[in-house]
C-alpha positions as CSV (number, residue, x, y, z in Angstrom):
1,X,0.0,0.0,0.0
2,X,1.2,3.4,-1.1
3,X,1.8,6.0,1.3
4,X,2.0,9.3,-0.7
5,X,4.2,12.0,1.7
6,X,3.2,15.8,1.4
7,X,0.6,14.9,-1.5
8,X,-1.4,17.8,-2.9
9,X,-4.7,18.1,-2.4
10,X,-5.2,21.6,-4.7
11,X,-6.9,18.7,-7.4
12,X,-8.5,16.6,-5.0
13,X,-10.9,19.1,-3.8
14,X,-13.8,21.7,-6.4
15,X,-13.1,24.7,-4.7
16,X,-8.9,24.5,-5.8
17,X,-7.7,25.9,-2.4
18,X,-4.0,25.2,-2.3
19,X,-3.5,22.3,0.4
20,X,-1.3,19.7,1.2
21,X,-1.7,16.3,3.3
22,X,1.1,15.2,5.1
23,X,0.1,11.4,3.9
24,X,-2.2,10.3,1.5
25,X,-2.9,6.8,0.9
26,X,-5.9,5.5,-2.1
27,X,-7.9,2.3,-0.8
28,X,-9.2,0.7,-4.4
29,X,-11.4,-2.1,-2.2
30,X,-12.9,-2.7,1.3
31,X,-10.2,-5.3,1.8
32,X,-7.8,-1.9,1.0
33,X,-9.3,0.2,3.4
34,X,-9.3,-2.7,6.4
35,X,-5.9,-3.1,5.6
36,X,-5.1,0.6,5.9
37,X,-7.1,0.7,9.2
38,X,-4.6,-2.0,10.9
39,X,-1.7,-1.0,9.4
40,X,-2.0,2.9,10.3
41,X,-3.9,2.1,13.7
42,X,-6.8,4.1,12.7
43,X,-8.5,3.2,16.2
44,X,-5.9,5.5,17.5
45,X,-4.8,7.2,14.8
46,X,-7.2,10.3,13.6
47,X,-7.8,10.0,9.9
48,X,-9.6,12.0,7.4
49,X,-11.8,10.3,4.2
50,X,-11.6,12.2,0.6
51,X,-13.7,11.5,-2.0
52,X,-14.3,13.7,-4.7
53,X,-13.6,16.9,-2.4
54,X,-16.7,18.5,-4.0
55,X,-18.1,19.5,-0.6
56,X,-14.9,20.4,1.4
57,X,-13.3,24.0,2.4
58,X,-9.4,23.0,3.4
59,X,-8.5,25.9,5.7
60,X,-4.5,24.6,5.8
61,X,-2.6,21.5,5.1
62,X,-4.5,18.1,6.7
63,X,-2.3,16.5,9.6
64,X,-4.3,13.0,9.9
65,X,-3.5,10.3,7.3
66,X,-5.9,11.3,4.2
67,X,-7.9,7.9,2.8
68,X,-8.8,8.6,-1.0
69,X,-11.4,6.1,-1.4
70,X,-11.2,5.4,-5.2
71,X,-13.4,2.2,-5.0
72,X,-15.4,1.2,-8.3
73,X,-17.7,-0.9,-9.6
74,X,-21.6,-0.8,-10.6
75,X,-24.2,-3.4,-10.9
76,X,-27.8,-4.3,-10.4
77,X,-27.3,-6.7,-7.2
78,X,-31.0,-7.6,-7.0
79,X,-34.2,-7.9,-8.0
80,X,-38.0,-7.4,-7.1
81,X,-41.0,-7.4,-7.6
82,X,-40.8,-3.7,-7.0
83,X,-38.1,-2.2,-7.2
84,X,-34.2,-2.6,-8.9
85,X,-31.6,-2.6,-6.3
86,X,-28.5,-1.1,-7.9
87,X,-24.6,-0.9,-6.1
88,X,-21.4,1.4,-7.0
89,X,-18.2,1.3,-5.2
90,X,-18.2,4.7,-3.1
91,X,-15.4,6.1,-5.3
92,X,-18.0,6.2,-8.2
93,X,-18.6,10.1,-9.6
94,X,-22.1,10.2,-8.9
95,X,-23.2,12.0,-11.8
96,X,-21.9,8.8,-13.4
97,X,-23.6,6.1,-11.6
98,X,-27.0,8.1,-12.3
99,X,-26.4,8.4,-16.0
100,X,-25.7,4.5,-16.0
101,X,-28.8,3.9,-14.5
102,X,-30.7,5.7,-16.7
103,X,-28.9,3.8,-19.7
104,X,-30.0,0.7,-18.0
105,X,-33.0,1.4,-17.8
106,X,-33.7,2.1,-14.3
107,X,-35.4,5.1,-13.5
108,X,-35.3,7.0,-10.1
109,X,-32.6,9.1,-10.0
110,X,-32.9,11.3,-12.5
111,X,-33.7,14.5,-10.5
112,X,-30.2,14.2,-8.8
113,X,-28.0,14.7,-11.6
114,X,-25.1,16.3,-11.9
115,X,-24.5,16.4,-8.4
116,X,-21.1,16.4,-7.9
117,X,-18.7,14.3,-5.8
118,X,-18.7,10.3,-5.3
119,X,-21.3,7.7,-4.6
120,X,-19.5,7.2,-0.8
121,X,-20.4,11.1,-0.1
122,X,-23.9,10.8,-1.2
123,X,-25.4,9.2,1.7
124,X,-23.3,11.4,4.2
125,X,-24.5,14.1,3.1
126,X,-28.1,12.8,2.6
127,X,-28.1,14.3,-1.1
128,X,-31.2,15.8,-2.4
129,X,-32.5,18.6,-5.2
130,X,-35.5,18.8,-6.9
131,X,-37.6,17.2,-4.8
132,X,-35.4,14.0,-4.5
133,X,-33.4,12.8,-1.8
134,X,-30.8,10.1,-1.5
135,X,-32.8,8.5,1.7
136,X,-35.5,7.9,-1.0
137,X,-34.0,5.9,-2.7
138,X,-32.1,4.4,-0.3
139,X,-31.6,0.4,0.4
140,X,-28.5,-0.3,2.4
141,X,-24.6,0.9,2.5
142,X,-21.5,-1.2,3.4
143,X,-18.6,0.7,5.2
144,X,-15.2,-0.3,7.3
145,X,-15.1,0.0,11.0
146,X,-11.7,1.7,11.6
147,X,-11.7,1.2,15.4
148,X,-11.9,-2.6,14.9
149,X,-11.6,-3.2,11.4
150,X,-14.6,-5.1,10.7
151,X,-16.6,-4.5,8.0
152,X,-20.8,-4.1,8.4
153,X,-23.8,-2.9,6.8
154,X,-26.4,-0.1,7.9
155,X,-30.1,0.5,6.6
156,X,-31.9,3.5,6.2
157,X,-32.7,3.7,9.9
158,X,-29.3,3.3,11.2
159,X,-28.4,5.7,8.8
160,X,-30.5,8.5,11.0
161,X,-30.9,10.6,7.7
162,X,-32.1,14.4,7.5
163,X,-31.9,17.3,5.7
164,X,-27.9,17.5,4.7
165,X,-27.8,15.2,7.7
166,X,-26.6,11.1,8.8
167,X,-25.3,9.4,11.0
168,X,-21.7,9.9,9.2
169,X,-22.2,13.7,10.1
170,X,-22.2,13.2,14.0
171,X,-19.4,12.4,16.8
172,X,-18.6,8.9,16.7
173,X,-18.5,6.7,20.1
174,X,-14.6,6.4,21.8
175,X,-12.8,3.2,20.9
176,X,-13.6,0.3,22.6
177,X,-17.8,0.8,23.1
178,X,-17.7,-1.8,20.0
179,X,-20.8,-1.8,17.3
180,X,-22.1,0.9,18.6
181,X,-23.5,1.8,15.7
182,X,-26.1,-0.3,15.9
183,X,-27.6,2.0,18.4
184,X,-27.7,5.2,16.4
185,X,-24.0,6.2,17.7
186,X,-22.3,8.9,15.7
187,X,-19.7,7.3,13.2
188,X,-17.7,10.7,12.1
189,X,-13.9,9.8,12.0
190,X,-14.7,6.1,12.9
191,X,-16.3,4.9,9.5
192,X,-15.3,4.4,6.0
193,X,-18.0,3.7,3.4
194,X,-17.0,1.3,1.0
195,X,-20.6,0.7,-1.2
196,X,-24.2,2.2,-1.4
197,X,-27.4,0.1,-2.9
198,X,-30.3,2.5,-4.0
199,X,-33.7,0.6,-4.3
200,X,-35.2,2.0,-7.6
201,X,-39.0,1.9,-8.2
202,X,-40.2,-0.6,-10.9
203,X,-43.7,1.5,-10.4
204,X,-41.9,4.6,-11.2
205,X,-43.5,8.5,-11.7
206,X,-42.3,12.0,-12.5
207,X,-41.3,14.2,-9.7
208,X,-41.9,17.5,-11.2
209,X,-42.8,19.1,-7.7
210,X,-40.2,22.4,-8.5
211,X,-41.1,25.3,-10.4
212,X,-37.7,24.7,-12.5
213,X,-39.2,21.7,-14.1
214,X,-42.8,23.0,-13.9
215,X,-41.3,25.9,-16.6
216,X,-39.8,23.0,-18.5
217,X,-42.8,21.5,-18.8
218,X,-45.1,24.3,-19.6
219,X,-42.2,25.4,-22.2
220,X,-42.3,21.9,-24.2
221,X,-45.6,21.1,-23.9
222,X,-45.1,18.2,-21.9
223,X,-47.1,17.0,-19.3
224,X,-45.4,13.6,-18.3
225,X,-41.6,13.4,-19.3
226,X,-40.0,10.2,-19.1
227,X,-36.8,10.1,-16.7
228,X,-34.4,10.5,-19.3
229,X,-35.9,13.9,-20.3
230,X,-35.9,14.9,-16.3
231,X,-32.3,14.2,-16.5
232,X,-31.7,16.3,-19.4
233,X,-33.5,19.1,-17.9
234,X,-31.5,18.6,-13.9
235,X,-28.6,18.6,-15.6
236,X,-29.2,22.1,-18.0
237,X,-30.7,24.1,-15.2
238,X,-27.5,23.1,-12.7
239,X,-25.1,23.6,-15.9
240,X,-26.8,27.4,-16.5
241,X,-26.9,28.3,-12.5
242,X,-23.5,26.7,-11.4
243,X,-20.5,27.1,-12.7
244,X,-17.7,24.3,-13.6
245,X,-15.8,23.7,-11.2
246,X,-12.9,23.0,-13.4
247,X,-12.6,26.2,-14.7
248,X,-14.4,28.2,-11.5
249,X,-13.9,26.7,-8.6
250,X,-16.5,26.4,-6.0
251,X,-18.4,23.7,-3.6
252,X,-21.4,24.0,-4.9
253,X,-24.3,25.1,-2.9
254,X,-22.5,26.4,0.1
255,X,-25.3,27.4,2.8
256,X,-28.2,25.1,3.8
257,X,-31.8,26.0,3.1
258,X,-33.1,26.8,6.6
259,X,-36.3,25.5,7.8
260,X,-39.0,27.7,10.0
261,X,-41.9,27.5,11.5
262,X,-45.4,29.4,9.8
263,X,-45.3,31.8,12.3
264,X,-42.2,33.1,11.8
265,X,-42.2,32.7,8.1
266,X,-45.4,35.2,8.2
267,X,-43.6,37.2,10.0
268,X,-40.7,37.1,7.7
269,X,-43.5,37.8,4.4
270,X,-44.8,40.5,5.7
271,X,-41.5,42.6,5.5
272,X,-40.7,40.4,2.9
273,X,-43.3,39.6,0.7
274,X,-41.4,38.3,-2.4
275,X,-39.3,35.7,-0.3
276,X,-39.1,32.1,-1.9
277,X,-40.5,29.3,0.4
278,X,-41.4,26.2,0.2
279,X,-44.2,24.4,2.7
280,X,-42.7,20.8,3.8
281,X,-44.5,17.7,5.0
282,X,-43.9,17.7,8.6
283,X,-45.6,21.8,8.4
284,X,-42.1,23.7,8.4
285,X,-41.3,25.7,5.7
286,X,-38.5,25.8,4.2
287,X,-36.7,29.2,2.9
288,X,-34.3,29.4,-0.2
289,X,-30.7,30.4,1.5
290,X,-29.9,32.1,-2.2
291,X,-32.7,34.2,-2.1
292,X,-31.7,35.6,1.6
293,X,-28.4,36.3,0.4
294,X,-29.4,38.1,-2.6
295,X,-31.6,40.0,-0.9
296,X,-28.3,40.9,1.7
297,X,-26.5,42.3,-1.7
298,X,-24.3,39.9,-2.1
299,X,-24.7,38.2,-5.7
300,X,-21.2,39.2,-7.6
301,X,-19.2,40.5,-4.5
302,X,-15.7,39.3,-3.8
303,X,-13.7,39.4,-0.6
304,X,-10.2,38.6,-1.3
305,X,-10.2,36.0,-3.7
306,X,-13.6,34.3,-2.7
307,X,-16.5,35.7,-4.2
308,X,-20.0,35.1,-4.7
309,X,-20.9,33.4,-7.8
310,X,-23.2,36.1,-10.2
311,X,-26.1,33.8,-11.3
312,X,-26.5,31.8,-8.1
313,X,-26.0,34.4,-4.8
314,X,-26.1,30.4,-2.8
315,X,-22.8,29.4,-4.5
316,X,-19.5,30.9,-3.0
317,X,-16.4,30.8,-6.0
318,X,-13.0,30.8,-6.2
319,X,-11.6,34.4,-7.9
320,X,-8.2,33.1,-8.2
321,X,-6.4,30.3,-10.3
322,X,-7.9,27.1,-8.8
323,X,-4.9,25.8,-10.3
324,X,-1.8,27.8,-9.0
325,X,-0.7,27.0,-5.4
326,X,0.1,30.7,-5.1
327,X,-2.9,32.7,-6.8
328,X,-6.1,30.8,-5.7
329,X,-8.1,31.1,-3.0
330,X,-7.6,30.0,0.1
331,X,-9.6,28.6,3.1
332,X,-9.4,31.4,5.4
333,X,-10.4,33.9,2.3
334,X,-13.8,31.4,1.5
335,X,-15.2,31.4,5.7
336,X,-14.5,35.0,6.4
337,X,-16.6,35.4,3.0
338,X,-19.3,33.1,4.7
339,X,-19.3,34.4,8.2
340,X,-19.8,37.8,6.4
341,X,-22.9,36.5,4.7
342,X,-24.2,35.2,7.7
343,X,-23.9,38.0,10.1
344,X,-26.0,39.9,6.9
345,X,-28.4,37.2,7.2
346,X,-29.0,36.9,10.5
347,X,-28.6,40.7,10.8
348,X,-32.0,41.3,8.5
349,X,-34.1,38.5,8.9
350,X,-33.2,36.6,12.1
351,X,-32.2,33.3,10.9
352,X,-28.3,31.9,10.7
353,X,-27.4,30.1,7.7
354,X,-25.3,26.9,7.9
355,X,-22.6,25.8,5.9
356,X,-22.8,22.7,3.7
357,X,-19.5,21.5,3.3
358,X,-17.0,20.2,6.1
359,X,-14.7,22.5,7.0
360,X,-11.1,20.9,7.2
């Protein structure tokens, strides 16, 4: 097993930011990654997991052993009556796996294209847009153990999924309290995940709930598109809102839409009677984080070389060279951008915005 020695990170991770880990090692199998978590004593040893970096802000060079988890593979492991249960290795680019479904033909996931970043992120961060989410299409994941080494499986209740949330996201147990997983325990910095199965419906319909794909509809005159043609749609509307991240570097959607309650969202609409909301099932109502910012004036403004991305006031960019160690952006310049943001949030409408990606 390879141990790379003060690897850079500046291409492992969408936003650029100049980075280095003092040792990087790539685990191409769960065998790999038990392997690594004996030989590097990763029940004592902290560690951090890379995948595609899409949803990362490095704010210096990463002390703990880096695991790039480059694990492939995709297949249709079974079938039902119901539903198709499909696998990937977690170091599969998401936006791939979907697009292979799709060719297969497997509808279901078709409203999460173009995320970016790997199959072995997707259920950490609980994926959604469009009205999808990754728990909805969720079977089962296998992952790696570090603290003992074993290998096990969890299902959508061990999981613990929310909005942007899992069980991945949360402190894990100290060494030596065994599977405590099994009882909801936090597995942050404890757990690799090595595979992901996504149960897709055999009894399949549009999900069209967004006014972005409402327009699409209303401006091709079709009133039930088949998955393929939602996945052509997804993946022009991210293209024209977000930029590339190999030529403008950037996370992605960098703040959370918060949640409130009715009575404060009526209190919020009558100063603000143009805000975007969104009622959800369980009676909250969700607010669109872009629109707050916009509103704040901060669609196009840069501080130092992190800036906030014209046609999308939710996506935070890099202004620099994302690939020069000495011109891009760095970590420090992208949070003091955010924390600006969210003292304007918080400032004018009372709500604090959280961050998507981990901060490292």
């Amino acid at each position: 097993m390879l141990v790379e020695k003060n690897a850079s990170l500046q291409s492992a991770n969408s936003f650029g930011i100049a980075a280095r880990a003092r040792a990087l090692v790539r685990v191409c199998s769960q065998a790999e990654v038990q392997e690594a978590a004996a030989r590097f004593d990763l029940a004592r040893e902290p560690f951090f997991v890379l995948g595609g970096g899409s949803n990362i802000v490095l704010t210096g060079d990463v002390q703990p052993l880096v695991l790039k988890v480059e694990i492939p593979g995709m297949a249709l492991v079974q079938e039902t009556a119901r539903h198709w249960v499909v696998q990937a290795g977690a170091g599969v680019v998401w936006h791939e796996f979907v697009a292979w479904t799709l060719q297969q033909g497997w509808p279901g996931l078709e409203n999460l294209a173009l995320i970016p970043g790997t199959v072995g992120a997707a259920p950490v961060q609980n994926i959604g847009a469009y009205g999808v989410e990754l728990q909805d299409r969720f079977h089962s994941l296998s992952a790696v153990d570090c603290l003992t080494g074993q290998a096990f499986e969890l299902d959508a209740a061990h999981c613990a999924f929310g909005y942007r949330d899992s069980v991945f996201k949360h402190a894990a147990p100290v060494a030596g309290q065994g599977a405590l997983w099994q009882r909801g325990m936090g597995l942050a910095g404890r757990a690799v995940i090595t595979s992901v199965r996504l149960a897709l419906p055999k009894a399949w319909r549009p999900e069209l709930e967004y006014l972005d794909l409402q327009r699409k509809c209303e401006a091709t005159g079709t009133t039930a598109p088949d998955a393929r043609q939602i996945f052509d749609w997804v993946s022009a509307i991210r293209q024209a809102k977000l930029p590339d991240p190999d030529v403008l570097g950037n996370a992605g959607s960098f703040f959370k839409n918060p949640t409130v309650s009715p009575e404060q969202c009526r209190d919020i609409i009558a100063r603000e009677p143009r805000i975007v909301h969104y009622p959800m099932p369980d009676g909250s109502i969700k607010l669109a984080a872009g629109w707050l910012i916009d509103a704040c004036g901060w669609r196009g403004k840069t501080v130092g070389r992190a800036g906030v991305y014209e046609k999308q006031a939710l996506v935070l960019v890099n202004r620099g060279d994302r690939h020069s160690p000495d011109t891009s952006v760095t970590g420090g310049e992208v949070m003091t951008l955010a924390k600006a943001i969210q003292t304007s949030v918080y400032e004018r409408f009372g709500i604090l915005l959280q961050p998507e990606p981990v901060v490292v």
